[in-house]
C-alpha positions as CSV (number, residue, x, y, z in Angstrom):
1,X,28.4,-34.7,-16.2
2,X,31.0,-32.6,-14.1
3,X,34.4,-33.4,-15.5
4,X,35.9,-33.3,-11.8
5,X,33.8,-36.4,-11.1
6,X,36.4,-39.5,-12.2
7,X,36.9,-42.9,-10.9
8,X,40.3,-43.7,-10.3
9,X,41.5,-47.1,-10.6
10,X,38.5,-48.9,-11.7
11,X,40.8,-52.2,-12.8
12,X,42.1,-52.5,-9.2
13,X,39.1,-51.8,-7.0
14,X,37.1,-54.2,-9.0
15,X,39.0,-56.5,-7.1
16,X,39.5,-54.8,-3.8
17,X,36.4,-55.5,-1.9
18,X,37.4,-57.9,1.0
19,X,33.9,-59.8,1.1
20,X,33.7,-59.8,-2.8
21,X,32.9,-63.7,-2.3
22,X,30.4,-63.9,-0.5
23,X,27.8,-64.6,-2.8
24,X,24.5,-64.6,-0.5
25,X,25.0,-62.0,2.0
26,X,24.1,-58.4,0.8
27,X,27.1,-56.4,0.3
28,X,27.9,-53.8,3.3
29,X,28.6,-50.0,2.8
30,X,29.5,-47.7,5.6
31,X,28.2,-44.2,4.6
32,X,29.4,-41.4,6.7
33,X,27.7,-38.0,5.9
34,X,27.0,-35.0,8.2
35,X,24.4,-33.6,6.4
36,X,21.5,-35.6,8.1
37,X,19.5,-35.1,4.6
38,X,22.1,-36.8,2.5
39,X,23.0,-39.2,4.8
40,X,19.3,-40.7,4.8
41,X,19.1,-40.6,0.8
42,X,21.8,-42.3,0.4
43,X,20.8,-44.8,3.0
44,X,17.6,-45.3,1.5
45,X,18.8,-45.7,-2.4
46,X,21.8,-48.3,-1.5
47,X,19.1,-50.1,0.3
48,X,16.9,-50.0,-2.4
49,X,19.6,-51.4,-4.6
50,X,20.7,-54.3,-2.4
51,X,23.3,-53.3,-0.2
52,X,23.0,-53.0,4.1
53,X,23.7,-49.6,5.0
54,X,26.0,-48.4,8.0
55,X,25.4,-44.6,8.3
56,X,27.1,-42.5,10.4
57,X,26.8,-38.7,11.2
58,X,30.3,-37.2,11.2
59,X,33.9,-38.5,10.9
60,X,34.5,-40.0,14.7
61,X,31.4,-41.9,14.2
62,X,33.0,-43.1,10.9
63,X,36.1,-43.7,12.4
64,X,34.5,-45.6,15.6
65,X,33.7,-48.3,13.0
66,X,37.4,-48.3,11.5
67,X,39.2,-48.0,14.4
68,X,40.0,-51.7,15.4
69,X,40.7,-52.2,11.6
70,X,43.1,-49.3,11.1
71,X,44.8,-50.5,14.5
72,X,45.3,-54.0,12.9
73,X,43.1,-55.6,15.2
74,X,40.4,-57.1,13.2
75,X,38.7,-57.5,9.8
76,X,36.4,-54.8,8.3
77,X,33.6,-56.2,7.7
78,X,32.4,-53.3,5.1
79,X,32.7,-54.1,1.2
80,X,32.7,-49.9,0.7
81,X,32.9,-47.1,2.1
82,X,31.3,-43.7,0.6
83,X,31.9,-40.5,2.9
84,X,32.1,-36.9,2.8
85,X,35.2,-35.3,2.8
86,X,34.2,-32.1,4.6
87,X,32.4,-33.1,8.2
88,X,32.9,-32.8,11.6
89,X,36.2,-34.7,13.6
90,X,38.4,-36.6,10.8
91,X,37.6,-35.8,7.1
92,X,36.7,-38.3,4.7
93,X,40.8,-37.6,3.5
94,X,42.0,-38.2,6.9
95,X,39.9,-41.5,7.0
96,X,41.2,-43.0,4.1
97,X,44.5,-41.7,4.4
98,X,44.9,-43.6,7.9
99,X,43.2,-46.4,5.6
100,X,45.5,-46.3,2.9
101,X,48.5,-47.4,5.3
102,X,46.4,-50.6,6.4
103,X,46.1,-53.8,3.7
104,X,42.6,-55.1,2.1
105,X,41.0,-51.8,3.0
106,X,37.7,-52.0,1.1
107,X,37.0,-49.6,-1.4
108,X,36.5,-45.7,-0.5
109,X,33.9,-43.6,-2.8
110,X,34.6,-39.6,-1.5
111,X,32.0,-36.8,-1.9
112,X,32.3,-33.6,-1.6
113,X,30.6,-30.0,-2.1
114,X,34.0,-28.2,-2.1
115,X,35.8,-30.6,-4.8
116,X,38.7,-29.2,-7.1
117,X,41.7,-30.3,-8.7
118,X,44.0,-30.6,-5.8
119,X,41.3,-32.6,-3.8
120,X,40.9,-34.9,-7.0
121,X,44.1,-35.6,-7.0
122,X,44.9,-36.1,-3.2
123,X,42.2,-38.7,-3.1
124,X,43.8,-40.4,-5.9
125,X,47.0,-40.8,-4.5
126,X,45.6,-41.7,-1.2
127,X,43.8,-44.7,-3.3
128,X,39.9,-43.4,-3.9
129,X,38.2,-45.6,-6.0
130,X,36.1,-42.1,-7.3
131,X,35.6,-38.3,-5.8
132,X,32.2,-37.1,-6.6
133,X,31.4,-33.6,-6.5
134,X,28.2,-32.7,-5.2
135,X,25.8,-32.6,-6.3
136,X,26.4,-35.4,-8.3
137,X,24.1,-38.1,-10.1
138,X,23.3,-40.9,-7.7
139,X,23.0,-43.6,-10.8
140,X,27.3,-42.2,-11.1
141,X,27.4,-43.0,-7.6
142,X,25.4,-46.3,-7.9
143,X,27.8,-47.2,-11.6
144,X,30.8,-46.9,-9.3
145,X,29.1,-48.9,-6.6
146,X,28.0,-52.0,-8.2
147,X,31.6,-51.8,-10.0
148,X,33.6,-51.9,-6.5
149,X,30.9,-53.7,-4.4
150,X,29.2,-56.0,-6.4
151,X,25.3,-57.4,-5.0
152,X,25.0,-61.3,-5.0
153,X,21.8,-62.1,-7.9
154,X,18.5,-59.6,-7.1
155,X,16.2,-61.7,-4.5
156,X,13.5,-60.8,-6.7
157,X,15.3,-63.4,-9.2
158,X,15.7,-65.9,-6.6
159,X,11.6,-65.6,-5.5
160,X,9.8,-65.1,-8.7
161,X,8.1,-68.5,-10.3
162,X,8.8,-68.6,-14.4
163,X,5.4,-68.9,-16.0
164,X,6.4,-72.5,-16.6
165,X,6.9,-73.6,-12.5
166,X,2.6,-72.2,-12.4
167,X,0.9,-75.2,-14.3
């Protein structure tokens, strides 16, 4: 595991999702990732794990989706957010900067090919709940995930008959 990949306060995003409630509705995640590639994994695995997927391909399509919520005009209705830091228009930094300003932001997961100590630490004070560098291990990214975002019980749970409900 790369030592630059940390999550920073755990104990208070565990909390911080806005929807964290809601206990039949599949948790939301806005993903905003230039690299159409990595943009469509990561769509595909959250799905795969639960969650409903918002991608978007560079930062003013990421910030399109935050705008009314940064101006204070309405409720995000995102449990997470996972973005680049490096992309085209606002940077995943400048996103949750203008975030960080704004109360019951949901939690931010940053990721990033160009990751050192200063970014690490920027993030952190700006209120990342992790910075991943890529490439990074997407269980990591799912640990921090289900830690910040949790899913409602696995449908598969709620459908499947016990061997007893099939006499």
């Amino acid at each position: 595991m790369n030592q630059n990949n940390r999550n920073f306060k755990d104990e208070v995003y565990l909390r911080a999702s806005p929807l964290a409630e809601r206990t039949t509705e599949r948790p939301r995640v806005l993903v905003g990732e230039d690299d159409d590639e990595m943009r469509k994994l990561l769509a595909r695995v959250l799905g795969e794990h639960g969650y409903v997927v918002v991608e978007c391909r560079d930062g003013m399509d990421l910030f399109g989706h935050l705008e009314a919520f940064i101006g204070r005009e309405a409720t995000l209705d995102f449990d997470a957010i996972i973005s680049d830091i490096l992309m085209p228009g606002p940077t995943g930094l400048d996103i949750l900067q203008a975030l960080h300003d704004r109360m019951g932001f949901p939690p931010v997961i940053l990721i990033t090919a160009f990751g050192d100590a200063g970014i690490h630490a920027q993030a952190a004070k700006a209120g990342a709940a992790a910075v991943l560098d890529k490439p990074f291990d997407i269980d990591q990214l799912l640990t921090v995930l289900h830690k910040i975002a949790p899913r409602p019980f696995s449908e598969k749970a709620d459908t499947s008959e016990t061997p007893e409900a099939k006499t």
